[in-house]
N, C-alpha and C positions, 0 to 999 in steps of 0.2 A: 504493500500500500504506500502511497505515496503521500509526504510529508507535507499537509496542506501549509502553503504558505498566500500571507498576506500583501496586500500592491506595495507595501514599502519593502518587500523580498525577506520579512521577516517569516522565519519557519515557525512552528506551533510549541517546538522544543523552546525556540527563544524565545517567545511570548508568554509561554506558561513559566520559564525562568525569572523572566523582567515581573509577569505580574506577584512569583513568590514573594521576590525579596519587596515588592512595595507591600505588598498583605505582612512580609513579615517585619519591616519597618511600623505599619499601623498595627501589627499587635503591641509590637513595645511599647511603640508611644502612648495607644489607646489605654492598651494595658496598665504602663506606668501613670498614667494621667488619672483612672479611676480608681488604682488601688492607693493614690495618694488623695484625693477627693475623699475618699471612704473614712481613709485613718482622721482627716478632720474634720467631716461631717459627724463620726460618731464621739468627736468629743462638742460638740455642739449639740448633735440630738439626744434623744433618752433611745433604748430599745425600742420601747414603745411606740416611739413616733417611725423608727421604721417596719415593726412591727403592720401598723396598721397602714403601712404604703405595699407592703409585702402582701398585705391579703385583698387589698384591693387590684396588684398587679399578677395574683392567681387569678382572677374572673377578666382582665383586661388581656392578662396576655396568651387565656385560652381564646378569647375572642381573635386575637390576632392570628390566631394558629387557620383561621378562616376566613380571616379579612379580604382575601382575594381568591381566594380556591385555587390557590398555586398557580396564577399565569404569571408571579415572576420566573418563577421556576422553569414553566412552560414555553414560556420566550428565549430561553436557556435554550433548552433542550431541543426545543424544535429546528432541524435542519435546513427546511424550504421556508425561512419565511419574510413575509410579504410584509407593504404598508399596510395594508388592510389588517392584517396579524395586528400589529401596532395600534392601529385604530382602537380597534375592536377591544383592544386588552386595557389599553386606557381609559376608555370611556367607559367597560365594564369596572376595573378596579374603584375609580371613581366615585360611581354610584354603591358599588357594596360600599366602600369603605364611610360615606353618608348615610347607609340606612344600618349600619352596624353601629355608628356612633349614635346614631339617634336611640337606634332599639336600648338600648345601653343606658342612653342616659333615663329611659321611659321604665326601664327594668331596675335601677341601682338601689331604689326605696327598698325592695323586696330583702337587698343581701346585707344592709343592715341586722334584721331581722333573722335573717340565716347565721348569720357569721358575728350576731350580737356584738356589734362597736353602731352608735349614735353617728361616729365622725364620715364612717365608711363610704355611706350614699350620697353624699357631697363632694368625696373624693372622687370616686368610680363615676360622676357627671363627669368631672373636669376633667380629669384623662381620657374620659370615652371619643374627648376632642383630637387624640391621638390620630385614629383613624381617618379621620375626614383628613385632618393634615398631611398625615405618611402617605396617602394614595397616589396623591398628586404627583410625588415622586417615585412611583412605584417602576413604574415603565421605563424612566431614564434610569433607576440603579440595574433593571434588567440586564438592559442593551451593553450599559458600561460593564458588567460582570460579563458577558457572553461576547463583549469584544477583547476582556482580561484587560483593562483600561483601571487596573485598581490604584494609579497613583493619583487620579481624578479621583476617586473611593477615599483615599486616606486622607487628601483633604478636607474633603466634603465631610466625614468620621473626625476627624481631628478635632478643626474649627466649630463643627455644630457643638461637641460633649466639651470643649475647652469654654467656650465664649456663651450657648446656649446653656447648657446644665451645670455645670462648674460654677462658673462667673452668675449666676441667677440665683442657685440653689445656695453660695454661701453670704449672698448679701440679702437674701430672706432668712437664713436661720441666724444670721447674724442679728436681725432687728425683731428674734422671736416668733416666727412663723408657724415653729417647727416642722410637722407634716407636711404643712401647705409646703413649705420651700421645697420640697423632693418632688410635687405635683408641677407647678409652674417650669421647675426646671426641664421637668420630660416633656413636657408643652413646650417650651422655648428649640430647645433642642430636635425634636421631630421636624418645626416650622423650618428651621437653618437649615438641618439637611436637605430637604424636598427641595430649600430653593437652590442649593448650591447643585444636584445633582442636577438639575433642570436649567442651572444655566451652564450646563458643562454638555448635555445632550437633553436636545428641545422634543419632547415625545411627540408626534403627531397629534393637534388637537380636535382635530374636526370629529365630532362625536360617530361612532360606525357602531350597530349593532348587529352587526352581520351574521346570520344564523350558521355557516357553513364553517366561520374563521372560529366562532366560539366553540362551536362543537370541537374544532381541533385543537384548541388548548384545552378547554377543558376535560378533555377525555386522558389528558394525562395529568393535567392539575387537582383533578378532584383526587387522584393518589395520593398525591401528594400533600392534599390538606390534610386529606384524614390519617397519613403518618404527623404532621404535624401537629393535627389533635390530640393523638393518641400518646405522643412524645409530648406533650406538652403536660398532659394528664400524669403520665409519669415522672416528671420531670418537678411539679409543681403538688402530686396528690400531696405528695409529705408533707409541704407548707400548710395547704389547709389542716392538712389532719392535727400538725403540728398547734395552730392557730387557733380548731374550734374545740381540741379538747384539753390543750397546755396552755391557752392564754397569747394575746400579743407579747407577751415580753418573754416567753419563752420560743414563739417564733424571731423574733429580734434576735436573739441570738443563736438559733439553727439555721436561722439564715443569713446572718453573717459569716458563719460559718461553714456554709454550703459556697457560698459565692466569694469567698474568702481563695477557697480549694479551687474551684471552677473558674477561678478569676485568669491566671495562665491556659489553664486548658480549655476555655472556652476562647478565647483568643486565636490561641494554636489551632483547636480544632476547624473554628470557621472557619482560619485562615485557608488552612489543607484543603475543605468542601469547597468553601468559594472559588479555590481557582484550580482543583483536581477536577469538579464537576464540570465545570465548562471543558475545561483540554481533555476530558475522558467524551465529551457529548461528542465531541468533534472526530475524536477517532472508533467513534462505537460499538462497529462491526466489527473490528481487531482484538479480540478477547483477548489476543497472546500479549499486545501492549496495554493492554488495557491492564492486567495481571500485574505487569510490570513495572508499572508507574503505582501502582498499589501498595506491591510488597517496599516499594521505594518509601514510598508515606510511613509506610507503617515502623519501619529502621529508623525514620527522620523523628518520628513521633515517640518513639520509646526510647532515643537518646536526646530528646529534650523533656519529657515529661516524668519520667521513672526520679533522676538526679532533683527534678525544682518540688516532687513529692516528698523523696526521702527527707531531703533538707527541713521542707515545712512541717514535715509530722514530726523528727526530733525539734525543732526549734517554737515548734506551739505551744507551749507551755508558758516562754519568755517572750515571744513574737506577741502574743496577744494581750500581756500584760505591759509591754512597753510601748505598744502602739495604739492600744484600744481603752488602754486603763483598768484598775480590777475590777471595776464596775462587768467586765466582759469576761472575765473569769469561767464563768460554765458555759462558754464557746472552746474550750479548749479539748476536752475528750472528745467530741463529737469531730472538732477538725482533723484531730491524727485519725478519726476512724475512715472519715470522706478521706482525707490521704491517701491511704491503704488501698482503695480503690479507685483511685486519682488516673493511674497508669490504664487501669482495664479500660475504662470512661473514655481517655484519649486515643483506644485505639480501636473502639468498637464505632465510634464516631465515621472512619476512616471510610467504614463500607457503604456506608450512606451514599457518597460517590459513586460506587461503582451502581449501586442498584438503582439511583436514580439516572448516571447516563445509560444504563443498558436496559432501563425501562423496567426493571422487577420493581417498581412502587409497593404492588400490592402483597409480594411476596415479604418484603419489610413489615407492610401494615401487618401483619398477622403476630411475627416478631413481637411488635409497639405495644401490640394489646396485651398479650401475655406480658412484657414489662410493665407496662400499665398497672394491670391487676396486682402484681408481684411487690410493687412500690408501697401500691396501697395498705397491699396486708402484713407487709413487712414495716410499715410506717403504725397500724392500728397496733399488732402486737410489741414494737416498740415501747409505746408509749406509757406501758407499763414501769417500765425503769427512768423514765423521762426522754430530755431529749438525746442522751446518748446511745438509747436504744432505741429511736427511731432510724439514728444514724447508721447502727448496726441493721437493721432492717434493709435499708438504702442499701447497703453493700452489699445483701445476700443479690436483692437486683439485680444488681450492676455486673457480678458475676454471671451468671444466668446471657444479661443482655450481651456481654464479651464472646460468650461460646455460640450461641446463637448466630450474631450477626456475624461471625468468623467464617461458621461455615457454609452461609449463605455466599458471601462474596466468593468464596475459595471454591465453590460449587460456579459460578455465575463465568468466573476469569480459569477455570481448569487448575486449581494451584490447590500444594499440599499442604497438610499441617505441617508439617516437618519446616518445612521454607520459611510459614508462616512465624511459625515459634523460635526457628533459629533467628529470625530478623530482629525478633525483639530482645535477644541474651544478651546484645552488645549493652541494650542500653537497662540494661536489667543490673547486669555486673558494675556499670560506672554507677548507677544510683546507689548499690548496697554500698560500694566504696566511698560514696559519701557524706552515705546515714552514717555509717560509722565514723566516719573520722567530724562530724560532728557531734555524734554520741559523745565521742573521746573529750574531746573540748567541753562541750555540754557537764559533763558528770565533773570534770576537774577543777569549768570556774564554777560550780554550785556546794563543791567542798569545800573551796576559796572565799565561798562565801557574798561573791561577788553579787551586783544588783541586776536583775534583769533589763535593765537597759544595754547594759555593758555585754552578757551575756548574748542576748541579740545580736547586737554589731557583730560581737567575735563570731558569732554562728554563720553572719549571711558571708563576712570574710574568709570562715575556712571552705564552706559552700561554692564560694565563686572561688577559690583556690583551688580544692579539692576536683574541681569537674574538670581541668585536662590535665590534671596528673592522672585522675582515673583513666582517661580516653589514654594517656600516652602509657600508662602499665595494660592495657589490655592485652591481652595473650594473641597471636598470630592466629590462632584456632579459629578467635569469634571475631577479629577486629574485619569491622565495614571497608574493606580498602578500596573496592570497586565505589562505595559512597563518598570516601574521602576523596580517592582523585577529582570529582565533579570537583569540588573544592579549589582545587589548580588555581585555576586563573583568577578565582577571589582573593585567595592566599597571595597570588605573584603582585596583587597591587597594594601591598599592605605595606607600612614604611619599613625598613628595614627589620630593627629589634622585631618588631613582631610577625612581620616574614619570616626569618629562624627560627622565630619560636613554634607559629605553628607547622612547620617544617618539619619539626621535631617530633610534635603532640600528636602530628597525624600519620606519620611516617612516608610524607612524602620523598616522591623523586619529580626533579628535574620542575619542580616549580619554582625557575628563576624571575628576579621582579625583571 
């Protein structure tokens, strides 16, 4: 098959390269921007006040899981498509995304009532505004994903969460808003996106409801809402369960500490879907590359996720006490246990890619729902020990959903467990070499007697030390060398000092700058 390439003579290899590194430019950034937002927003709010944004963003953000019936997704995927495609999907997203806000805001008195908080229904209006705003740009972040145009993405991602939610949400909780400031923020920030991504690519506006174009997105979009449902239901049961039978303030803190753990790997993971799903759509009928650019994610994904897990689960004890306050205190057992299954999480995500370009939606959706279920009841029988056994519930899931979508993919691309599991040792081995040599630290300044501030700091510094002495003690057996080469030519442009160094780390040849 032959390497589709684009009029400026870029090939799919170099397009889906150029869009990693800007997807993985905006996870850092994104990343770093709301795990520091977080740490001082939560000394400005009580649990409570995120508590009850947390249960009103369980009923806003199942709604979103249907806000369009997947024609972003669908305009992805779709091969042949037309203006009229475009038309059609806009003017459709549009209209759901106005009679979803509306039904929303006609329905939010109800979940008051359900979910016993007074503030809740006042909440879930003003976000229900969510929707009418994100449609707007729904069709331009499409087209810009499915052109792999994500450094137009990381802008647009950047500037809306720095200047719309950051910049809004701490100059209302600063003058006592509480709640409210985390509401107007997701409102500000939705409005920024839409328009940035709309003035970087102007979606068709002339309204089309063409019976033949929607038939053809939707016949693959309604798959993919209702994985999105059903992942969204698993994703989110534990919050409510967490919320209507432990209280907002014990949700506030499983869910800081859900999103705490998820906060890298929810990064990571979009990043790999976002721009795996387009460059897998484009080569679709090549199951053999299609295989291959998989088991590639899944090496890349368990030598960044396994090391940034082990660190957090040893260092949560001190990380959440110096950055959260002991006010946050009973976030701490629950985040080593989300840890622990931090690695499975990041790579069962991975297959999502493949079943969505090669059109198994539905054989996913069946997956989804048995997770679904699994969360739920793993979350109810929790809650007997509080929220560290809800957590522990969460994990029996997460296992389950790892083996599952493992062998779905591995069925879909012809590929073995054996392949599968050996991809993930390398980064299995550098994370245990981690946790421990943080352990080590860990146990010694707490006999020392030292503060957990201090303890922190030392932890994320042997952390970011420890990870390429690990990669460079790897054993010949399991090290990635075929992955490292890619590397090459990143490595040749680095200033010298650290050209040698990773030279070294990775055991290259012959990448001179």
């Amino acid at each position: 098959m032959e390497t589709p390439v684009t009029e400026k003579g870029e090939s799919l290899s170099e397009r889906t390269v150029s869009a990693a590194q800007w997807r993985l430019v905006a996870s850092i950034v994104q990343g770093g921007m709301q795990f520091a937002v977080g740490v001082f927003l939560a000394r400005l709010l009580a649990p409570a006040d995120f508590g009850v944004v947390a249960l009103a963003m369980v009923v806003i953000g199942f709604a979103g899981a249907i806000s369009d019936f997947g024609l972003e997704a669908a305009v992805i995927q779709r091969r042949d498509l037309t203006e009229r495609h475009l038309r059609a999907a806009f003017t459709a997203s549009v209209a759901l995304g106005l009679g979803l806000a509306a039904g929303l805001a006609l329905a939010a008195p109800f979940s008051g009532v359900v979910l016993k908080s007074s503030i809740l229904p006042g909440v879930l209006q003003t976000l229900a505004l969510v929707f009418a705003i994100g449609a707007l740009g729904g069709t331009s972040r499409s087209m810009l994903r499915r052109e792999l145009r994500f450094k137009a993405l990381f802008w647009a991602g950047a500037v809306s969460y720095l200047v719309g939610y950051a910049g809004v949400v701490t100059v209302l909780a600063l003058r006592g808003l509480g709640a409210w400031s985390l509401v107007w923020g997701a409102l500000t920030q939705a409005a920024l996106e839409s328009f940035l991504v709309m003035a970087v690519v102007r979606p068709p506006l002339r309204p089309l409801l063409a019976r033949a174009e929607l038939r053809e997105l939707f016949g693959f979009g309604a798959g993919v809402s209702m994985n999105s449902v059903v992942n969204y239901l698993a994703r989110n049961g534990d919050n409510l369960i967490v919320g209507s039978w432990l209280g907002p303030a014990a949700l506030g803190l499983y869910g800081r500490a859900y999103n705490l753990m998820t906060l890298p790997l929810n990064y990571l993971g979009v990043a790999a879907h976002q721009v795996l799903f387009p460059a897998m759509a484009e080569i679709q009928q090549d199951r053999a590359r299609v295989g291959r650019a998989y088991m590639l994610s899944v090496q890349i994904s368990a030598l960044t996720a396994a090391p940034i897990m082990a660190g957090m689960a040893v260092a949560a004890p001190h990380m959440v006490t110096a950055l959260y306050g002991p006010k946050w205190g009973g976030m701490t057992i629950p985040l080593q246990l989300l840890c622990a299954a931090g690695l499975l999480r990041a790579i069962y995500h991975l297959a999502g890619s493949v079943t969505f370009a090669a059109g198994f939606v539905y054989a996913e959706l069946r997956r989804q729902i048995v997770y679904a279920v699994l969360v739920v009841i793993g979350a109810v029988a929790g809650t007997r020990w509080g929220v560290p056994g809800v957590a522990l519930g969460v994990f029996a899931a997460i296992v389950y959903m790892y083996v599952a979508m493992a062998a779905l993919a591995l069925r879909i691309v012809g590929g073995r467990w054996r392949d599968f599991l050996m991809a993930q040792l390398p980064g299995v081995l550098v994370g245990a070499l981690v946790g421990a040599a943080a352990l080590l630290v860990r146990t010694g300044m707490e006999r020392g007697g030292y503060a957990s501030g201090w303890i922190f700091v030392a932890l994320l510094a042997t952390c970011t030390a420890a990870v390429p002495a690990a990669v460079y003690l790897l054993p010949d057996a399991v090290r990635p060398s075929g992955l490292f080469a890619r590397f090459g030519g990143m490595v040749a442009r680095l200033p010298s000092p650290l050209h040698h160094a990773a030279i070294r780390i990775l055991h290259l040849q012959g990448a001179a700058p």
